[in-house]
C-alpha positions in Angstrom: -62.7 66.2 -37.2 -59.3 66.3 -37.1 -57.6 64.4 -33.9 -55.9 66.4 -31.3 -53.7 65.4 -28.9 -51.9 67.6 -25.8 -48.9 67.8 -23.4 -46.6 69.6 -21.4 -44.3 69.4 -24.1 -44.1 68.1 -28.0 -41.0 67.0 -29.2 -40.8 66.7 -32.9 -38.1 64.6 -33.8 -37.2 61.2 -32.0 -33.4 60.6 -32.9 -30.6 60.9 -30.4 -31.2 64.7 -28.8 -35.0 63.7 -29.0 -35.2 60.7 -26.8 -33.2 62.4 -24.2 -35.1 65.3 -24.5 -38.0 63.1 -23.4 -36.5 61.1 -20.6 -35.4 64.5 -19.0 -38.8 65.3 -19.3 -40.4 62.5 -17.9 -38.1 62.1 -15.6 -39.5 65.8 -14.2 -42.7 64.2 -14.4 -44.0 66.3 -17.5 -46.4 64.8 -19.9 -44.1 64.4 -23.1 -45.5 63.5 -26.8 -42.4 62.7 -28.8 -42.8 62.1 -32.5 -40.1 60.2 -34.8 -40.7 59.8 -39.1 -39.3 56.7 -39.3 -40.7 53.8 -37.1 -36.7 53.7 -34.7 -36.2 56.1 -32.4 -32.7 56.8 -31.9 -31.6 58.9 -35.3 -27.7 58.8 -35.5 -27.4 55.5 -33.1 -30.5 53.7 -34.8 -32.2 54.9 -38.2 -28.8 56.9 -39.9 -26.1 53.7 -38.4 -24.0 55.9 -37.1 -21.9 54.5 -34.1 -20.9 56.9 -31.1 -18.0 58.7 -32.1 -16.2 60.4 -28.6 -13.8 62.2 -27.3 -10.6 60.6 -25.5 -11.9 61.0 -22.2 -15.3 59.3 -22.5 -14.8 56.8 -20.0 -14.0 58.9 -17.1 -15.4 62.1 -18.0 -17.2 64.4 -20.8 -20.8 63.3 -21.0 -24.3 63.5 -19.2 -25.0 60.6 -16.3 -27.6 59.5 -18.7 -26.0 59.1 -22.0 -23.1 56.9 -19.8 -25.7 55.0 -18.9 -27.2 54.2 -22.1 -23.6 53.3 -23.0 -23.4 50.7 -20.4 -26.5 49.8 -20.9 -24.9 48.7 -24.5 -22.5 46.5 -22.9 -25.0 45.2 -20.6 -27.2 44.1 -23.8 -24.4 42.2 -25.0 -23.3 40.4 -21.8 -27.4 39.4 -21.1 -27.9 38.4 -24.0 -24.6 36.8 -25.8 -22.0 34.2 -25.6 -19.0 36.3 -24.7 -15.1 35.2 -24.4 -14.1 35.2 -20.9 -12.1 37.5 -21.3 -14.7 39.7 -23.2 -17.1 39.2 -20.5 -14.9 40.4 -17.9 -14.1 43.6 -20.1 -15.2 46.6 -17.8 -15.0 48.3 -21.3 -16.1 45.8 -23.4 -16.0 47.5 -27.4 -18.4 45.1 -29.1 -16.7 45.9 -32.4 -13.6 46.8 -31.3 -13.9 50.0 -34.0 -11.2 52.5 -34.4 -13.7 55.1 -34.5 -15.3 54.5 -31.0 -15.1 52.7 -27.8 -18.1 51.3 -27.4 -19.2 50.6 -31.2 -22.3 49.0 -31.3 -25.4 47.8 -34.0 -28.1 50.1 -34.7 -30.5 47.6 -33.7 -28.7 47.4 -30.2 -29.0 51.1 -29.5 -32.8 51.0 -30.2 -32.9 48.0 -27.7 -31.2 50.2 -25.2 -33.3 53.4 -26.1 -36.5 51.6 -26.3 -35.8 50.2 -22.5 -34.6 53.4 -21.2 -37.7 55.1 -22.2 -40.3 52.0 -21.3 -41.2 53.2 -17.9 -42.3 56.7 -19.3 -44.3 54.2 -22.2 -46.1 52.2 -19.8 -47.0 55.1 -17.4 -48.7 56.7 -20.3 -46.0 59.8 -19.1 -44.7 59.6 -22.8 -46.5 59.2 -25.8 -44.2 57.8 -29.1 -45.7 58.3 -32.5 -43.4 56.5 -35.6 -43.5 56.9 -38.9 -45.0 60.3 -38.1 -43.9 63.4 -40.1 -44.5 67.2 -39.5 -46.0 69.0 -42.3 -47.1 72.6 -40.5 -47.2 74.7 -37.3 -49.5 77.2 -36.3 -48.2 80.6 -34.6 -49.4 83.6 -32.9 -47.2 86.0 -32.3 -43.8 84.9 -31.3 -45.5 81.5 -30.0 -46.2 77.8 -31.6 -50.0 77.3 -30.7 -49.4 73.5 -32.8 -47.7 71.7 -34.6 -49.5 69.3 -37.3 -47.7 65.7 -38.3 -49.0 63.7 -40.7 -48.8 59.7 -40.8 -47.0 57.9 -43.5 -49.2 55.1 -43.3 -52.8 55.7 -43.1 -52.3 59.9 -44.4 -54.2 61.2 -41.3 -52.9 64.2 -39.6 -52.9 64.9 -35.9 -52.6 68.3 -34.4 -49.9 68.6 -31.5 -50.4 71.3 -29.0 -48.8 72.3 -26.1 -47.1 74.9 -23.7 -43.5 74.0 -25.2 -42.2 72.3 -28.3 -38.9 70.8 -29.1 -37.5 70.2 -32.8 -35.3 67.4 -33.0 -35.6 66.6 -36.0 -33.0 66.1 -38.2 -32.8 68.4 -40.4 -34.7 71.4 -38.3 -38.1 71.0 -39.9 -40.0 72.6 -37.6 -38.2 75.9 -37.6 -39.2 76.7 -41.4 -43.1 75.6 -40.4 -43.3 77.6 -37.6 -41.2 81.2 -38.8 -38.4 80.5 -36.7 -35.5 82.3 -37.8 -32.5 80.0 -38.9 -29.2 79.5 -40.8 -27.9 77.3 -43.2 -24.8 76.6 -45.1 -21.6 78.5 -44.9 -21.2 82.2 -43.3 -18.6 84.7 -44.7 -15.9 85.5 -42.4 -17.6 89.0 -42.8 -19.9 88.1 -41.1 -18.4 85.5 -38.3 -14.8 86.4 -38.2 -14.1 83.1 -38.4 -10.4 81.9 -39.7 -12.2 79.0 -41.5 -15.4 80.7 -42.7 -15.9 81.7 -46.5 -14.1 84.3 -48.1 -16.6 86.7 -49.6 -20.4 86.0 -50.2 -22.1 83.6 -47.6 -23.3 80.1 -49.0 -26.6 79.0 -47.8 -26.1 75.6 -49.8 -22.9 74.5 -49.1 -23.4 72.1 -46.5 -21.5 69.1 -45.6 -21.7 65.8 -47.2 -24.4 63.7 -46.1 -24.1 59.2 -46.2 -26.5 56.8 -46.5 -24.5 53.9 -44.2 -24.9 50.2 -44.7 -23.5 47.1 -43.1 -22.4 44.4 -44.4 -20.3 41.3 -43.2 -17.9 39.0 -45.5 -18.1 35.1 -45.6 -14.8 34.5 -47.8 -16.0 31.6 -50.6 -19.4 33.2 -51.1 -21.3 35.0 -53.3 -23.4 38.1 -52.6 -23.6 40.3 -55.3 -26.1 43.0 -56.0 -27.3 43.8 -59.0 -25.5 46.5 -61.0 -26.6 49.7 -59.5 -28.4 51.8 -62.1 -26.1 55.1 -61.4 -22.8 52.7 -60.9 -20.9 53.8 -64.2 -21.6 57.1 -63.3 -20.1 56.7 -59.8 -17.2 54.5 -60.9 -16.0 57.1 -63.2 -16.2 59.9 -61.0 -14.1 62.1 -59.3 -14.3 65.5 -57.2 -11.4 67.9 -58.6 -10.4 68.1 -54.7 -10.0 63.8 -54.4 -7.0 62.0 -54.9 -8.2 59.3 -57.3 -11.3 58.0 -58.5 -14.4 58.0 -55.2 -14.6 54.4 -55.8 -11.1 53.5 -54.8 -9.0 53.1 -51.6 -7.6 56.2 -51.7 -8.9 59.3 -49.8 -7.6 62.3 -47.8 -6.0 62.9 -44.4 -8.4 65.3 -43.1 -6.8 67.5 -41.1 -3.8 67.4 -43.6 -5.4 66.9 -46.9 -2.3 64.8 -48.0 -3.2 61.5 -50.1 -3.9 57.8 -48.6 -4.1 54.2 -49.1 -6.6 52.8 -47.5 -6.7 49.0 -46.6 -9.6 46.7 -46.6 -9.3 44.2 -44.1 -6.7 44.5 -40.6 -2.7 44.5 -42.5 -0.8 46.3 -39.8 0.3 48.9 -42.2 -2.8 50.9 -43.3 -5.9 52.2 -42.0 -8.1 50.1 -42.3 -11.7 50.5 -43.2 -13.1 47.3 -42.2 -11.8 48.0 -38.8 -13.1 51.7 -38.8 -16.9 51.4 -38.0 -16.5 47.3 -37.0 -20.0 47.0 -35.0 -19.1 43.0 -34.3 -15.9 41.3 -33.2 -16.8 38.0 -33.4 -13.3 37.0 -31.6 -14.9 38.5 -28.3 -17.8 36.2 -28.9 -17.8 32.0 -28.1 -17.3 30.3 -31.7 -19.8 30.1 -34.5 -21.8 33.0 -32.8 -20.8 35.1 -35.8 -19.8 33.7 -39.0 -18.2 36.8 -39.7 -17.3 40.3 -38.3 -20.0 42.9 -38.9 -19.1 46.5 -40.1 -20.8 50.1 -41.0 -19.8 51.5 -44.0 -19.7 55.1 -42.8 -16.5 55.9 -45.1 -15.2 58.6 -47.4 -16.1 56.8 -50.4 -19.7 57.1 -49.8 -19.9 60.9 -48.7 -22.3 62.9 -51.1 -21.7 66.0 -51.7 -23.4 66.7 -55.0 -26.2 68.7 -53.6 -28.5 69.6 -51.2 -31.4 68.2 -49.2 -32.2 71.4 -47.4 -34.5 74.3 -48.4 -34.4 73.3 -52.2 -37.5 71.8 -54.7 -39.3 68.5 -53.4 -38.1 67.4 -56.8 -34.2 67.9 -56.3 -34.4 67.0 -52.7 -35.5 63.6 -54.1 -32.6 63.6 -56.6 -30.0 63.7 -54.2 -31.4 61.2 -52.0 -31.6 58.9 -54.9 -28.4 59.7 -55.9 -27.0 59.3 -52.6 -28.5 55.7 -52.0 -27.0 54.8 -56.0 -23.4 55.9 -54.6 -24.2 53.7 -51.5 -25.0 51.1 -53.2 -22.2 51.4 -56.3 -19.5 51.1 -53.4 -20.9 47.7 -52.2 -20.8 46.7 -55.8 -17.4 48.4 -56.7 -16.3 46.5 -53.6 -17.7 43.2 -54.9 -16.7 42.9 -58.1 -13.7 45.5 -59.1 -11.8 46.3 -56.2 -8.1 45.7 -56.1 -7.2 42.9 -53.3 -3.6 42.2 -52.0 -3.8 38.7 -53.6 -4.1 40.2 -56.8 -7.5 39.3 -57.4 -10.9 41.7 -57.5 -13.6 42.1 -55.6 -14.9 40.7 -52.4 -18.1 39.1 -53.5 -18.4 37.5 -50.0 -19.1 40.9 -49.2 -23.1 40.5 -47.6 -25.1 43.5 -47.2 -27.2 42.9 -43.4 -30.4 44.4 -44.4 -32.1 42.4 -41.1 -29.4 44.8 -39.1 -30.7 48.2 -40.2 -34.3 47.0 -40.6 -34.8 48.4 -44.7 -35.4 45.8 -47.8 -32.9 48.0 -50.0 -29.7 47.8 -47.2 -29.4 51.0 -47.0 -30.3 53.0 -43.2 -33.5 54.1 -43.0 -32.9 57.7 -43.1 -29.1 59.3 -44.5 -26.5 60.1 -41.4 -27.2 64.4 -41.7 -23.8 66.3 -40.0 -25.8 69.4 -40.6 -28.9 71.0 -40.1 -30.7 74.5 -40.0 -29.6 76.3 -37.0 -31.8 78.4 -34.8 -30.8 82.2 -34.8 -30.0 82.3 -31.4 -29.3 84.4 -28.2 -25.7 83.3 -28.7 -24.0 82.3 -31.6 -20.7 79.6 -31.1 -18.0 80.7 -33.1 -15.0 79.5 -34.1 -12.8 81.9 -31.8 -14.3 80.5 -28.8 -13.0 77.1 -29.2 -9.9 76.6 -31.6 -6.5 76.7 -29.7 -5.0 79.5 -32.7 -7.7 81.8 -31.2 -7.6 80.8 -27.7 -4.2 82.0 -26.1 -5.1 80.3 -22.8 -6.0 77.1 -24.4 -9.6 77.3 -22.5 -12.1 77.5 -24.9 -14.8 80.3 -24.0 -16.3 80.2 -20.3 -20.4 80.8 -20.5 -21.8 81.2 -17.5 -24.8 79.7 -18.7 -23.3 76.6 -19.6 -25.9 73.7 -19.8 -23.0 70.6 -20.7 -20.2 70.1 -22.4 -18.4 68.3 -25.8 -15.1 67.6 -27.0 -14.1 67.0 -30.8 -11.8 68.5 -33.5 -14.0 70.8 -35.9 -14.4 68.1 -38.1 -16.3 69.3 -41.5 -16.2 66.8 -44.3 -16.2 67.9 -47.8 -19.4 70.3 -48.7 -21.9 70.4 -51.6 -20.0 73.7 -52.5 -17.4 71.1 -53.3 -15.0 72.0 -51.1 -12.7 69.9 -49.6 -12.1 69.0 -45.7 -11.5 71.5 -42.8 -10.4 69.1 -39.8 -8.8 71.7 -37.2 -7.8 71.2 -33.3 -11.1 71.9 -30.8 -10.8 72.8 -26.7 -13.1 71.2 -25.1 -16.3 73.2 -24.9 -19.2 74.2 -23.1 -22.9 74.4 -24.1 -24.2 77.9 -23.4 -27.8 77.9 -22.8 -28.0 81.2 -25.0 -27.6 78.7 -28.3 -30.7 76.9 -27.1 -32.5 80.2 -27.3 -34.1 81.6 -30.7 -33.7 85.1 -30.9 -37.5 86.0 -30.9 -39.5 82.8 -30.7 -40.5 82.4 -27.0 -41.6 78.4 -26.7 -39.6 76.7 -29.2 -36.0 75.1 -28.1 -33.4 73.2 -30.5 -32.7 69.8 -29.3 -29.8 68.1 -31.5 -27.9 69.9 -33.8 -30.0 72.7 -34.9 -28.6 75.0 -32.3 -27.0 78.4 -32.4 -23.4 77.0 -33.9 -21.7 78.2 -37.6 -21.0 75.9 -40.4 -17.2 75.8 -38.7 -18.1 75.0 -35.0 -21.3 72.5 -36.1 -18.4 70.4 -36.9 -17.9 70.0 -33.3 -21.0 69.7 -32.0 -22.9 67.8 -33.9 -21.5 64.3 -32.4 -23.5 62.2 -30.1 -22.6 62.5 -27.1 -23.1 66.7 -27.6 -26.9 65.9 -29.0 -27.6 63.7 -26.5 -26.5 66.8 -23.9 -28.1 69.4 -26.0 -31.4 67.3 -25.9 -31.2 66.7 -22.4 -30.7 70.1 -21.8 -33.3 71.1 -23.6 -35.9 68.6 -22.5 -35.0 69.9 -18.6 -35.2 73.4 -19.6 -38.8 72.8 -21.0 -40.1 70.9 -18.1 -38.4 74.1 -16.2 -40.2 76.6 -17.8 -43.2 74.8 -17.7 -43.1 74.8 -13.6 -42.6 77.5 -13.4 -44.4 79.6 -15.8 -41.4 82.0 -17.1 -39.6 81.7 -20.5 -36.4 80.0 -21.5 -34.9 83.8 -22.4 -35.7 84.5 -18.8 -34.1 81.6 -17.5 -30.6 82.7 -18.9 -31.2 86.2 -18.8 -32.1 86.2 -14.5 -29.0 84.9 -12.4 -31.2 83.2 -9.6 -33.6 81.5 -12.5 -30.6 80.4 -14.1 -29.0 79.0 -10.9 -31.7 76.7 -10.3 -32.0 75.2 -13.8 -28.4 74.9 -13.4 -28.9 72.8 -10.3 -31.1 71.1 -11.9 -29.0 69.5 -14.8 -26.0 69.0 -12.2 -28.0 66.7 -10.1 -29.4 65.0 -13.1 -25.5 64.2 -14.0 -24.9 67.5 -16.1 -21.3 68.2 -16.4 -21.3 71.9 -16.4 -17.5 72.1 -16.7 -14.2 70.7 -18.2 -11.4 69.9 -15.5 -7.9 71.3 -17.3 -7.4 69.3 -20.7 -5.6 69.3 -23.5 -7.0 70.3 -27.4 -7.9 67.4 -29.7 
């Protein structure tokens, strides 16, 4: 007989939007059974190697109580449990990479630390149940209701059917919402059909999606040697280039994004060019007491490792293995292009001191455990975020849209990278936004929510919202609006859709820390 387990509420999915989906959920004392396919939780933070990229205002303002807590609970990790610099130790905002890209970079094995302790009270009450390396394979309906949801285990091959009043997908990539008949989007609308300024002219594209990465991290001990072996695909990759790119993908050159002019990357810190080393740094070792590092430690989350040959969503098992392949040999020929070939300002090539960390993102091949997705399927939804309710050329108060049924709020530029239609960046100015509950809301399904970045966004806007401190909102969101319904015995559409229903989930996620609501800021 096939084992069965129940809750109050399944979430399928255990990144970033999942795990705070289950500690709002807990913490409204709901029975939660969270599922993950890798064995981290944590998804963009932990298992992709992604580190929090913010908006400007992150440290006063712009994000959930609990998501600022599990980013001082990443500076706490490192002041417990490492010899800091005085002066680093006295940091109110200590970086621990001291990364261009965010304020508190971090390494992947940190944030699962940090997630892992966040959610251990719910553990050892047996309030949440975590299954890893668990994947879902098929849902069961009835009506315009999810009666299960089956997973399957990637080690033993047994399958285990979830039930419950309420189910979450967080996964990565939407899975659930093709298992269960929930009707979605992908890829590229036509302005026809959105209105959008930077939506496609003419037919829709259901493929073109943006690039996806497989991230690695590596450190550099100068004098050494570390090379891989010759990647299988590298002459491919070394000789190729998109008819939208500068140069040759293997080089330092690359795009402005929100420009599209040409530029020179450097390597390491010169003072005159951007430097990549710097970009995703996850260790300064100057902010820790000598010989604790022998070497900064950084994610290689860059342009030169963007794939945007294909799809991984809603195509053949066959070419969805392809690309993943593919994807992990352009990885992988960067490292060695980086080792052996590239161009140094000494005049020599390659930086065989170069030393891929697999011990820091837990895989024998390097590489993260699962590939850093920017987008998913998105839920057809109750409301749809467009472009004209958030870009400052459509906005002639400079206040992006006002939904009364806000749930949070985000800030960052619509930030698309290139596509698998092989089109080139869109990186335009974002308000800062809300989160209206109505993108939360399928359009018929009655006990399925979104709970990263499957929601009810456009290829344009998902380049806003798919950031972490947004999923970490949405998931909250989502996990208090299940626990909600579940009190309560109504449906999320009646929750937004009844103003006193809607005032009291509202009050909800305020006292929680919610922010409902932007004071007066500028556009990024």
């Amino acid at each position: 007989m096939m084992k069965q387990l129940h809750a109050d509420v399944v979430i399928i999915g255990g990144g970033t939007g999942g795990c705070a989906a289950a500690l709002a959920c807990a913490k409204m004392g709901k029975k939660v059974l969270m599922t993950e396919e890798t064995d981290w939780i944590g998804g963009q933070l932990t298992s992709q190697a992604v580190p929090p990229d913010e908006h400007p205002w992150i440290e006063q303002f712009g994000c959930t109580a609990s998501y600022r807590q599990f980013r001082n609970r990443v500076r706490d990790y490192y002041s417990r449990n490492f010899p800091l610099t005085a002066a680093a130790r006295s940091d109110l905002y200590l970086n621990p990479g001291n990364a261009t890209v965010s304020r508190v970079a971090h390494e992947p094995r940190t944030a699962l630390a940090v997630l892992n302790d966040m959610l251990a009270p719910y553990i050892h009450s047996g309030t949440l149940i975590v299954l890893t390396r668990y994947k879902c394979v098929r849902a069961e309906t009835s009506g315009d209701e999810v009666a299960a949801v089956h997973v399957r285990s990637l080690d033993t091959g047994d399958e285990v059917v979830l039930t419950a009043p309420y189910f979450l997908d967080a996964t990565e990539e939407g899975d659930v919402l093709p298992l269960a008949g929930v009707e979605y989007v992908t890829g590229s609308e036509s302005v026809s059909q959105t209105g959008e300024p930077h939506a496609l002219e003419g037919e829709a594209d259901p493929q073109d999606m943006q690039a996806f990465t497989y991230c690695f991290l590596v450190d550099h001990l100068e004098g050494e040697d570390f090379t891989i072996p010759k990647p299988a695909q590298y002459d491919f990759w070394r000789g190729y280039q998109a008819d939208f790119w500068p140069d040759k993908q293997l080089s330092w050159m690359g795009l402005v994004p929100h420009t599209l002019e040409p530029i020179r990357y450097s390597f390491f810190p010169d003072g005159k060019s951007f430097s990549l080393w710097q970009y995703r740094r996850v260790i300064d070792r100057s902010l820790f007491a000598e010989g604790t590092f022998a070497s900064d430690m950084t994610i290689v989350n860059w342009p030169q490792n963007d794939y945007w040959l294909g799809s991984i969503i809603d195509v053949p098992e066959e070419e969805r293995i392809k690309h993943l392949e593919n994807a992990k040999q352009l990885s992988l020929s960067l490292l060695y292009w980086m080792q052996t070939e590239a161009p140094r300002p000494d005049g020599r090539y390659g930086y065989p001191g170069l030393r891929l960390r697999k011990d820091a993102v837990g895989t024998e091949d390097g590489l993260a455990k699962s590939p850093y997705i920017r987008e998913a399927r998105r839920i057809r939804a109750e409301l749809t975020v467009v472009e004209q309710h958030l870009s400052p050329a459509c906005r002639p108060g400079l206040t992006a849209e006002d939904y009364p049924d806000s749930v949070g709020i985000g800030c960052y530029r619509i930030d698309l990278h290139p596509s698998t239609g092989l089109r080139t960046y869109i990186d335009v100015p974002s308000l800062p936004f809300q989160i209206p509950l109505g993108s939360l809301i399928p359009v018929r399904v009655n006990n399925l929510l979104p709970a990263c970045k499957n929601i009810g966004t456009t290829h344009i806007t998902n380049g806003c919202y798919r950031l972490h401190p947004v999923e970490w909102n949405i998931g909250e969101a989502a996990g208090y609006l299940a626990a909600y319904c579940v009190e309560h015995g109504v449906k999320p559409r009646e929750v937004r859709n009844d103003k006193q229903k809607l005032e009291d989930y509202q009050s909800i996620l305020v006292q929680a820390g919610v922010e409902l609501k932007w004071p007066s800021i500028h556009a990024v």
